[in-house]
Phi, psi and omega in degrees: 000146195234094193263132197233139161272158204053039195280359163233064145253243201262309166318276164018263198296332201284328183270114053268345183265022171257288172339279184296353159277003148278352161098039156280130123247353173279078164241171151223131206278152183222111189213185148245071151355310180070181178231039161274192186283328204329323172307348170263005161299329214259309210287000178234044190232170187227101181243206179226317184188150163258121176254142165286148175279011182273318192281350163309282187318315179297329176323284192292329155310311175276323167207186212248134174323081200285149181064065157282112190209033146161134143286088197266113191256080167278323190303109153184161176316126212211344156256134178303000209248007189260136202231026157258106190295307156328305192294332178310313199277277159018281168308292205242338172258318187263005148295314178301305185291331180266001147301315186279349179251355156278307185281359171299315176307282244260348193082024196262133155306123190246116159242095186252166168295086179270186185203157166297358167264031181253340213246031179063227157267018178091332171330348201207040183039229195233002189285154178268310180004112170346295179299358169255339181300349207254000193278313192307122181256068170002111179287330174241210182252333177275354165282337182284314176300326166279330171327272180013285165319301189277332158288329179287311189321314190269311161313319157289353177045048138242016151295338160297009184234025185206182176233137179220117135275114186293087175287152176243199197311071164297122190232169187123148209286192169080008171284304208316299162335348237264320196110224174271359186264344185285154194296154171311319188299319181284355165265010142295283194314316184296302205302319233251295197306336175263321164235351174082017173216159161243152164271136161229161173288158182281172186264138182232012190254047230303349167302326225239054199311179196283119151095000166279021192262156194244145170214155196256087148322078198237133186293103202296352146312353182242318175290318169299325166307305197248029168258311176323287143357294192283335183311305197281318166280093162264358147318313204264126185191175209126170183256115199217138170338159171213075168212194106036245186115011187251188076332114180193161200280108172349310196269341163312328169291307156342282227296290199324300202283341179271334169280353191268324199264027161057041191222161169283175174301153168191081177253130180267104165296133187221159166319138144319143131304124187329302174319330191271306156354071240088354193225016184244133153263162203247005187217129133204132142221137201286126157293104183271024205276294186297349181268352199252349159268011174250017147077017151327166182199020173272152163258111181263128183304148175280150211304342173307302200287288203292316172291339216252345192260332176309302167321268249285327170290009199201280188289312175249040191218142173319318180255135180272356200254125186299000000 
């Protein structure tokens, strides 16, 4: 059995339709459901049972799940913009840690999710390197709750015995539930089908013109290949990048979301918002060095291809949902 929390949200729901395009069904979904959409992630999936994630965790204090043999840990709080730090610590630290310290005990494979908001404003670049985490300084409370992590990991020297993903700008269907959190291409694609412009923030960075600011865009169809992988490799472990490895430009994702839906460019610059200020970044790009020396083998698509499979496969197709 295969347990993945946050199995309907957006990474989540996308390994489990990796999963099942591999013939799994021994999964168990581990979630909050809520009284959101989040639940039509699930409906075109094959799972075996659903647990809430609270009745999870009590599940495994008290005794150990037989015939378990990985956890893919996506459940965590996911936006950046949430500024209750108890739930954050709560949620995204000390659930992530006493997931990782069952399966260490038990021999379970563990792979979770950290992010690329761990590394801050950038200043102290992208690297994954061990030796570089404990340096990093986070712009919110939700990069410090995976920070966290990925430092207890190395300290207790069990990051070699797990997996931690930096993720970076993840885009791709099965997002929609998501809110304001969701990627630009799926808020392009509405704004673009309803007025025929997209809004970008004006640039507040003189480095950087308006709609230049850059970020490493990775196709969540590409992040489920190399969730995969490491599922399968379990020699390889450690905390490591998830992108690219390119960089490339707000308005370059645009042009991408206007050309898959056959219409012209028309982008409208608008102010930052003030909550946002001080706190954005204007650069990541993932050093992809170490995972592609552990011997990866995914080829990540370039961003034309990956937004163009997104519109037109998805975003402009009935059912939108993997």
């Amino acid at each position: 059995m295969i347990v993945v929390t946050g199995g309907a949200g957006f990474i989540g729901s996308a390994f489990v339709w990796k999963l099942n395009q591999m013939g799994i069904t021994d999964i168990l979904i581990v979630d909050d459901l809520g009284s959101g959409e989040k639940w039509k992630n699930l409906v075109n999936r094959s799972f075996s049972d659903f647990c809430h994630k609270d009745e999870f965790l009590k599940r495994i204090c008290c005794e150990p799940l037989r015939g378990l043999d990985a956890v893919v840990h996506m459940g965590a709080c996911s936006a950046t913009t949430e500024r209750d730090a108890n739930y954050l610590m709560e949620n995204n630290f000390h659930y992530t840690k006493t997931l990782a310290e069952y399966c260490l005990k038990h021999g379970v494979r563990f792979v979770n999710a950290s992010s690329a908001s761990t590394y801050g404003d950038g200043s102290l670049g992208f690297d994954d390197a061990p030796s570089q985490v404990s340096a990093l300084r986070p712009l919110n409370m939700y990069g410090y709750s995976k920070q966290l992590f990925d430092v207890w990991s190395l300290k207790t020297e069990n990051a070699d015995r797990l997996v931690s993903l930096k993720f970076f700008n993840v885009f791709g269907p099965n997002e929609y539930h998501k809110g304001d959190m969701r990627s630009v291409v799926c808020k392009a694609f509405q704004q673009i089908a309803q007025t025929g412009k997209m809004k970008l923030f004006r640039s507040e960075n003189e480095k950087y013109p308006d709609g230049g600011q850059m970020r490493d865009f990775v196709y969540v169809k590409d992040c489920v290949d190399v969730m995969w992988w490491l599922l399968e490799h379990r020699d390889v472990n450690g905390i490591f990048n998830l992108g690219t490895g390119r960089a490339e430009t707000w308005n370059d994702l645009v042009k991408a979301v206007f050309g898959a839906m056959n219409q012209p460019v028309n982008i409208d610059y608008i102010d930052m918002p003030l909550e946002l200020r001080g706190k954005y970044q204007y650069y990541t790009q993932a050093n992809m060095q170490r995972l592609k020396d552990a011997a990866c083998p995914v080829a990540f698509m370039p961003l034309e291809k990956s937004v163009e499979d997104y519109v037109r496969g998805y975003l402009m197709a009935p059912d939108h949902y993997l």
